[in-house]
Structures are given as structure tokens and as C-alpha cells.
N, C-alpha and C positions, 0 to 999 in steps of 0.2 A: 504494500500500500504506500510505503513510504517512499521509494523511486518514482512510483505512481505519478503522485503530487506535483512533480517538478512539470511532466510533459504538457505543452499546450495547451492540446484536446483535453489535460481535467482542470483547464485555471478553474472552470466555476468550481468544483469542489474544494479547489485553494479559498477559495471567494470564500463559499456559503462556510467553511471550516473557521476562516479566519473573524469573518462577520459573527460568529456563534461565540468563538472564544470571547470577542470585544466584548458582546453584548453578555458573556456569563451565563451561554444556554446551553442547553446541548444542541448538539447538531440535527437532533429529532426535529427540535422545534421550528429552528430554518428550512428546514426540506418539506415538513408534514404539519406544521402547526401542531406538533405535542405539545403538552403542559410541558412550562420551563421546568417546573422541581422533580421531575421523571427526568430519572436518565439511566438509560438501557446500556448495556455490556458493550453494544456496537457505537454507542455515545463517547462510552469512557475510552474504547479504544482509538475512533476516530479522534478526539483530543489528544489523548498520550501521542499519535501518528502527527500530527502537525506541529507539536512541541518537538518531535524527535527529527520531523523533516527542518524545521527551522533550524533548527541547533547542525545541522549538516549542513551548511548552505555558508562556502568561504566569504568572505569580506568582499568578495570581485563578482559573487551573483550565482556562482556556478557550484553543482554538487560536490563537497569536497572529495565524496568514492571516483568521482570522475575525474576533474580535475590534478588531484594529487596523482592519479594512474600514471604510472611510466609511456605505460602503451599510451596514452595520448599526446605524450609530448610532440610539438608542433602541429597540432591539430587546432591551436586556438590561435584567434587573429583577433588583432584590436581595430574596431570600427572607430573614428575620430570623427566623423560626418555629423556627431550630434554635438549642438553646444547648448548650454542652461547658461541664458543671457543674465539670469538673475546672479545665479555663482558668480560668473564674469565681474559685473556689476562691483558685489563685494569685493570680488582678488583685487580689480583695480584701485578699488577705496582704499585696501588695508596698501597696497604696492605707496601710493601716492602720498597716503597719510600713515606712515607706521606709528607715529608717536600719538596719533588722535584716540583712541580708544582708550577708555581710562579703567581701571580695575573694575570687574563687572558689568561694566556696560554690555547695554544689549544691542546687536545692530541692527537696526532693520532693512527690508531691502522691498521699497513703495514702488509699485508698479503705475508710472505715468502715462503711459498708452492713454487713459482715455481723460487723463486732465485736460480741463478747456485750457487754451490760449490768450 
């Protein structure tokens, strides 16, 4: 079940898994509208299964059984074609301003797209 998780084809049970844990239900309850305070053997395993998928999953996205594998070495490639304007945004404030941020400060990063003029 737990390689299961990672493929595509089952993100919604990633979904309804992960929406179940937030919300503190079981997983009855998202699929089947079960009472939340019931929860079935295949509840407590499908939770334990997404705690245990999560906990396997490297810093970089990718299954650590896979990733760490010998036999894959050079099978992974880094796409660069994506940029998060917002990160940007920040690296260049802290590049430009290092000395601006003051202990604790929190930065925020205000999306002006649809400020008027």
C-alpha cells in the first residue's frame, strides 16, 4: 500500500488520506461519510500507511527505497524550467538587504499583481 501512495493514478487517495488525517477522521469518513468516532482496522491501517509513506519520502520529493537504489543512479534529471517568483522575490531582498532583517522578524512576501496604479 505504501509504494502504492507515491504513483499518480492514486494522488486522490494521497488527497482523501491526507484530508482525513488534517481533519482527525478516519478515512471511513472521507470516502463513505462514516461516523468520525468509528474507526475500522482498515482506518487505523490506512493512517499508520500514510504516516509511514510520508516518513519515506527524501527532502528532494522522491521515494527514498528508490532514490537511494544504486541501480538508479543516473536515472534522475533536474528540470530548472520552473521558477517560484515569490522565493525569487525574497533571495533578492535578503541578497540586496542582508543587514535588514532584524532578530525574529517575519518577512512577508505581498503579491502586487493586482494592486491598482
Amino acid at each position: 500500500m505504501i509504494q502504492g501512495l507515491g504513483k499518480p493514478r492514486n494522488r486522490h487517495i494521497l488527497l482523501q488520506l491526507r484530508t482525513a488525517a488534517r481533519w482527525g477522521v478516519p478515512l471511513g469518513t472521507i470516502r463513505h461519510g462514516r461516523d468520525p468516532q468509528v474507526w475500522t482496522p482498515q482506518d487505523r491501517q490506512a493512517a499508520v500507511a500514510l504516516v509511514e509513506f510520508e516518513n519515506s519520502i527524501h527532502t528532494c520529493g522522491h521515494p527514498q527505497s528508490e532514490s537511494f537504489d544504486q541501480a538508479k543512479s543516473g536515472f534522475y534529471e533536474v528540470d530548472d524550467t520552473l521558477v517560484c517568483h515569490a522565493c525569487a522575490a525574497l533571495e533578492e531582498y535578503r541578497k540586496a538587504n542582508p543587514q535588514a532583517a532584524q532578530p525574529g522578524q517575519v518577512l512577508f512576501i505581498r503579491d502586487t499583481s493586482d494592486d491598482e496604479t
